[in-house]
C-alpha positions in Angstrom: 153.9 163.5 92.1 154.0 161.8 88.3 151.5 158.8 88.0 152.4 155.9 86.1 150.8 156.0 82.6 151.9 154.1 79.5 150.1 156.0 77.8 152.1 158.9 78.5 154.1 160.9 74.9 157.3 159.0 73.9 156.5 156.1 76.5 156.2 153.2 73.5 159.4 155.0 72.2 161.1 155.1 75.6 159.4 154.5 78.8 162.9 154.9 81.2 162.4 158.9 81.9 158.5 158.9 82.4 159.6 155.5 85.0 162.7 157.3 86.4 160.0 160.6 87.4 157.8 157.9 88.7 160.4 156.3 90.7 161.7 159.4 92.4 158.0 161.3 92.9 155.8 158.4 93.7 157.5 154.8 93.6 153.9 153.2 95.3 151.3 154.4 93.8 147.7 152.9 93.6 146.6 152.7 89.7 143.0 153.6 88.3 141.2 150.3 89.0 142.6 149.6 92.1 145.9 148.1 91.6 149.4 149.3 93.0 152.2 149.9 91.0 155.5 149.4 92.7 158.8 151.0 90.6 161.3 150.6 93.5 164.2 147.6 93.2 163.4 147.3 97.2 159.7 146.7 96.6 159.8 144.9 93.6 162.6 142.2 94.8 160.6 142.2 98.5 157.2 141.2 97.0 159.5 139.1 94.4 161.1 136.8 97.2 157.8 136.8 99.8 155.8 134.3 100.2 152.7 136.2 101.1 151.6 136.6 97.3 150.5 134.4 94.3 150.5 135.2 90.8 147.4 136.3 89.6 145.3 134.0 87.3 145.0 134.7 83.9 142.9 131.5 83.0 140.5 132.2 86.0 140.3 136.2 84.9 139.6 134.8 81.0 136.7 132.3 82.2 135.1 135.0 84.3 135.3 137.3 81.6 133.9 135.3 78.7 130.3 135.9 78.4 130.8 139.2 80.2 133.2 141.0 77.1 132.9 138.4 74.4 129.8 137.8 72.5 128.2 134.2 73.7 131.2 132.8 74.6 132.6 133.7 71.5 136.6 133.1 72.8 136.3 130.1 74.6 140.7 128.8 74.0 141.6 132.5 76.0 140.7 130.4 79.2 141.5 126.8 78.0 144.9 128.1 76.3 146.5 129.6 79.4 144.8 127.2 82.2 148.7 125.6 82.4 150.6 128.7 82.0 153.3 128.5 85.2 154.1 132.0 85.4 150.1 132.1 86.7 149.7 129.3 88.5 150.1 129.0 92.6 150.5 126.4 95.1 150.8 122.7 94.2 149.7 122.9 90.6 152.1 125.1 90.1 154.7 123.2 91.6 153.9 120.3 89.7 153.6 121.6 86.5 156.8 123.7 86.9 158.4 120.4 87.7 156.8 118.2 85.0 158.3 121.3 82.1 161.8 121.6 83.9 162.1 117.8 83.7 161.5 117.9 80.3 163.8 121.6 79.4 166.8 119.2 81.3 166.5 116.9 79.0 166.8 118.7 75.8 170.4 119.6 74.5 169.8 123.3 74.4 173.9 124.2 73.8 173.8 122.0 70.6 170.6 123.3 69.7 171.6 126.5 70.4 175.2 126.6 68.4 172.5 124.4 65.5 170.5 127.4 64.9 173.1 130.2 65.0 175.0 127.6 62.3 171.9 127.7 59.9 170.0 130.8 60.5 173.0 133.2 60.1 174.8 132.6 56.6 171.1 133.5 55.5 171.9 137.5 56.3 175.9 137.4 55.2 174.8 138.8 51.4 172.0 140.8 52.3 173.1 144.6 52.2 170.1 145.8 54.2 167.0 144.5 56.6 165.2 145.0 59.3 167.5 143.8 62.3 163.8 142.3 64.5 164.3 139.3 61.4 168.0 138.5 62.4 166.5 138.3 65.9 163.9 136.4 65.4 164.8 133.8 63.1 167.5 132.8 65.4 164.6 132.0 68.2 161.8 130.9 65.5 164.7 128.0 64.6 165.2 126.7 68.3 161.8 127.1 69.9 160.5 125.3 66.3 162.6 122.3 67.0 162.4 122.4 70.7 158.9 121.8 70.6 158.3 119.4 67.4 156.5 121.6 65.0 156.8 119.8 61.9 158.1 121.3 58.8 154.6 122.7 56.8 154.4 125.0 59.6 156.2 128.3 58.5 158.4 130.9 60.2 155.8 133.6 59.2 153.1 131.6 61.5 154.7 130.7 64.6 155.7 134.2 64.3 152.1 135.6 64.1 151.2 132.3 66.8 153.8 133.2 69.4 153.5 137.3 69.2 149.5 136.9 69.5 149.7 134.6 72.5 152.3 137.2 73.9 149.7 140.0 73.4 146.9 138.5 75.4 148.8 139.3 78.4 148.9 142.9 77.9 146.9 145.7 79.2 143.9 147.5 77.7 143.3 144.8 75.1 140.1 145.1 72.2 137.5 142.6 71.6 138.9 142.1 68.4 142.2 141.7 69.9 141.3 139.0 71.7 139.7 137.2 68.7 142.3 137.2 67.2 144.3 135.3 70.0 141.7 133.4 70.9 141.9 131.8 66.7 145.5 131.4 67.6 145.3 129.1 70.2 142.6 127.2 67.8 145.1 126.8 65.7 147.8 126.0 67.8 145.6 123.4 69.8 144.6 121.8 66.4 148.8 121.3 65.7 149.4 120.1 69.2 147.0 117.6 69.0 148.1 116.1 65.9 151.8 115.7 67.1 150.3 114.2 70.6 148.5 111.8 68.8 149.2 108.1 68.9 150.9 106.4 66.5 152.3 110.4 65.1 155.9 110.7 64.2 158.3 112.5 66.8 161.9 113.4 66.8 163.8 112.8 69.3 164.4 115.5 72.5 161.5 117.5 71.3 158.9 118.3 73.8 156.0 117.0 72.1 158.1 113.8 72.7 159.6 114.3 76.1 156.5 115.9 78.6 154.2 112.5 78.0 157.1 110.3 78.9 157.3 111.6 82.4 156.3 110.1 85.3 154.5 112.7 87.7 154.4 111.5 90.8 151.4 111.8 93.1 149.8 113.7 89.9 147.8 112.6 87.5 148.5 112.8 83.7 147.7 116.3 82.1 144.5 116.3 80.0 144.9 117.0 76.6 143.9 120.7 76.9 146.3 121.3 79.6 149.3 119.5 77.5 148.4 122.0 74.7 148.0 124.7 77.1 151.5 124.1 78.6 153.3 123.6 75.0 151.9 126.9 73.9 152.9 128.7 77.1 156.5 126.8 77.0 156.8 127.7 73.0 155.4 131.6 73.2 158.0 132.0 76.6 161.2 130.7 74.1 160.2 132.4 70.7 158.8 135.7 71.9 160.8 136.1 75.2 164.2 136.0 73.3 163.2 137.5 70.1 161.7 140.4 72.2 165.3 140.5 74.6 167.7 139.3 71.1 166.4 142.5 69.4 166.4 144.8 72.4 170.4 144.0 73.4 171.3 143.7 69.2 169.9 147.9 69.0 172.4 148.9 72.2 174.8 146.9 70.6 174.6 148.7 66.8 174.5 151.3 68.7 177.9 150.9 70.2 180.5 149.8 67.9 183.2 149.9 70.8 180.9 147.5 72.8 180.6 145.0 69.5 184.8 145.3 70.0 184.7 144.5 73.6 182.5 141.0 72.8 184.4 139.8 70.6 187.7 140.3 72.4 186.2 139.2 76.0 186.5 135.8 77.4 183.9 133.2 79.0 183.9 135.2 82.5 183.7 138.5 80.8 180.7 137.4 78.5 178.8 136.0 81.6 179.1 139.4 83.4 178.4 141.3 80.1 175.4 138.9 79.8 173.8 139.9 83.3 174.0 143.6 82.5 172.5 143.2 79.0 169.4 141.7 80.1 169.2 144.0 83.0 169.0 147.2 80.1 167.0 144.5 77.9 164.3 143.4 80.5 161.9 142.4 77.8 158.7 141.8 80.7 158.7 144.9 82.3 156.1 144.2 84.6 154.7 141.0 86.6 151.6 140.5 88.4 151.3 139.6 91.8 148.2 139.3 94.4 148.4 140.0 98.3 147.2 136.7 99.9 146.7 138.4 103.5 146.7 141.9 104.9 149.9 143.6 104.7 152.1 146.5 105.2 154.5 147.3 102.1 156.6 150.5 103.4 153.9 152.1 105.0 151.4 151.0 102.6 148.8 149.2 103.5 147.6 146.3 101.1 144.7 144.3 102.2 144.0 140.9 101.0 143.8 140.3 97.5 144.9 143.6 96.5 146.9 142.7 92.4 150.6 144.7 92.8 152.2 145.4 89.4 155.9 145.0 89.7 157.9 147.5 87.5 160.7 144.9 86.8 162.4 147.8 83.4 162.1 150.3 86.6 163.6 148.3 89.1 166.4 147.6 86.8 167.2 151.2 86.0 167.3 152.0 89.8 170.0 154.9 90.8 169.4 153.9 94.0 170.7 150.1 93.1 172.5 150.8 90.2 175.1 153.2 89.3 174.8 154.8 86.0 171.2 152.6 85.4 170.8 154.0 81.8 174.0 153.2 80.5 175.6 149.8 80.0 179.0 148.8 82.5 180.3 145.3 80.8 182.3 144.9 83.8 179.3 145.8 86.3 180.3 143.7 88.7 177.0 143.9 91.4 174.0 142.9 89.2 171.2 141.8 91.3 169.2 142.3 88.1 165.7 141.1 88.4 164.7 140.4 84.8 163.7 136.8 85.3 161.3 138.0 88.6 161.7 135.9 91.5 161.2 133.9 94.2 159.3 130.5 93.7 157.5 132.0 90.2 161.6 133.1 89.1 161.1 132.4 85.3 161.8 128.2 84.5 164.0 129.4 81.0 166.2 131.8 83.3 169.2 129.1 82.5 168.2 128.6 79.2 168.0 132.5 78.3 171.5 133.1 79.8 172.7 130.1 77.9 171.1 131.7 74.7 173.0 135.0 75.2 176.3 133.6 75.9 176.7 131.6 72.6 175.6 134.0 70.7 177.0 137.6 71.2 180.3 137.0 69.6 179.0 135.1 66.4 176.5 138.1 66.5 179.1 140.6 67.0 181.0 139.6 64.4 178.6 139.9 61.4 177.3 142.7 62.9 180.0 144.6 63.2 180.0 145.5 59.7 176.2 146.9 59.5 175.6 150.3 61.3 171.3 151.9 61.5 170.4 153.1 58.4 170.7 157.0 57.6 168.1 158.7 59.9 166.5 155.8 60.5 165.0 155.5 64.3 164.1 152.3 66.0 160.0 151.4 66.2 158.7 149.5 69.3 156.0 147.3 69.9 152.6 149.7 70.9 152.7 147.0 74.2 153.0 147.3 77.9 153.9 144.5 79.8 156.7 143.3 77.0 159.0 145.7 75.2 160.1 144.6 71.7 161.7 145.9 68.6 159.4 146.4 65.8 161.7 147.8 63.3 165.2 148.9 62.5 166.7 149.2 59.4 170.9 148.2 59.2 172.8 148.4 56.3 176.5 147.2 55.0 178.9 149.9 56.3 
């Protein structure tokens, strides 16, 4: 039997074959400090659509944590900066919150916004012979999740960059003190900018939501404090900049990759891109795992789980399943059955699922079409992100055919 280990040679590079042995030798397996590890589709979309779990707490792990692994309290925004993140919240504070960030998403015109950034960010690359493909794909993001949530213009690409990609890192496994410093100084920062674009009587554009999330009414819930309204802008910017930077520069490689594929996008119509668009983020997957916690005694396939037993759902393994999907490794544009499970599930399914499937659609042919005249440089080979729970391009040098 292979046990799961990240750690594992090549893993960073290319985790699918070390996942695949997993999947086929031992799909439930029971990690080194206690958690299970489930790699199946079946599992993962069973424990995905149950009720019988709730996400698992990072605010509550950070607060218990603090004087234990951090010098006198020495990172005290870890616990304050992720209190409102939804993705970790359960019952009716997560329901409210959800609600009080979708109202707000609705209200923003993401296709305008969308078509906006694609219109300014791109004519920046047309005379450029060669760069690193991870700036084309995040720039793109940087440009939409900057507007979508007010920053105003002092604050740089080369920031929210760092902000977003440290506050992305703080969910990840194996972590150092100074790791977490350096998030924690992050979220300083970023609570430092929130407030001053919360502040009354401070200048706000229109559908931004610095503007929008004050405005609504929440009934039967009182108004979010001021850390919690920081807490949830950070969680709501890091989700839109890092998410589809990580999943932009993840399908933009296959796509390089396959000039043929570039061909078929820019050729295919509106149905055809929404199918394509499934089975790209179904290779993509850029969170390939999710937490979840049994909330009573429970038998998974045989398994038995007691209460409050933390599952990691392989959500990269449960997308390349052969027993689920034919050909898992390679990518079918017209793969018709996609129940794809990159945006998890059930009641904690990911709020920007729309907007992320919105994001992809308008922009693979513009993206296509300038990139269809780059190719990788000579032996150049891509470099991933050294993290676990999110998978990213680090670098990938194109150049002008």
């Amino acid at each position: 039997m292979v046990t799961w280990n990240p750690y594992t040679p090549g893993y960073f590079d290319d985790p699918y074959p070390h996942l695949k042995e997993c999947r086929e030798t031992n799909p439930v397996q029971k990690g080194i400090h206690g958690e299970w590890i489930l790699l199946r589709h079946k599992h993962v979309r069973q424990v995905l659509k149950s009720d019988q779990f709730d996400a698992s707490n990072l605010s509550n792990y950070f607060a218990s944590k603090e004087k234990i692994i951090f010098d006198q309290n020495a990172c005290p925004f870890l616990a304050r900066g992720t209190r409102q993140w939804i993705m970790y919240l359960n019952g009716a504070e997560h329901i409210t919150t959800s609600n009080l960030a979708g109202l707000a998403l609705r209200r923003i015109d993401f296709t305008a916004l969308i078509e906006e950034a694609i219109a300014v960010c791109l004519p920046g690359f047309r005379n450029i012979a060669s760069f690193n493909l991870v700036d084309l794909a995040s720039v793109i993001p940087f440009y939409l999740s900057k507007k979508m949530v007010g920053f105003g213009e002092h604050v740089t690409y080369e920031k929210l960059r760092n902000f977003s990609y440290k506050l992305a890192v703080s969910q990840d496994l194996f972590l150092s003190k100074k790791d977490y410093r350096e998030v924690n100084a992050e979220f300083e920062w970023g609570f430092g900018e929130f407030e001053k674009m919360l502040a009354p009587g401070a200048a706000r554009q229109d559908q931004t939501l610095a503007a929008l999330l004050p405005e609504i009414d929440r009934p039967s819930a009182s108004p979010l404090a001021a850390d919690d309204m920081h807490s949830l802008l950070s969680m709501l910017f890091m989700a839109s900049f890092e998410t589809t930077k990580d999943a932009l520069s993840i399908i933009l490689t296959e796509l390089i990759k396959r000039p043929s594929l570039m061909e078929y996008v820019i050729g295919a119509d509106e149905r055809q891109i929404k199918v394509l668009t499934e089975e790209l983020l179904r290779v993509a997957c850029p969170l390939q795992y999710t937490v979840r916690v049994c909330r009573e005694d429970l038998e998974l396939d045989g398994t038995f789980l007691p209460a409050g037993t933390k599952l990691f759902l392989g959500l990269a393994s449960a997308n390349r399943d052969e027993e689920v999907f034919e050909q898992p490794d390679e990518i079918l544009p017209g793969r018709g059955d996609n129940p794809q499970v990159a945006f998890g599930g059930g009641v904690h399914a990911c709020l920007g699922a729309r907007i992320a499937r919105l994001e992809v659609r308008t922009w693979l042919k513009p993206l296509c079409r300038f990139l269809v005249d780059y190719q990788v440089a000579s032996n150049e080979k891509p470099q991933w992100q050294r993290t676990i729970f999110m998978r990213g391009l680090r670098q990938l040098t194109i150049v002008r055919k």
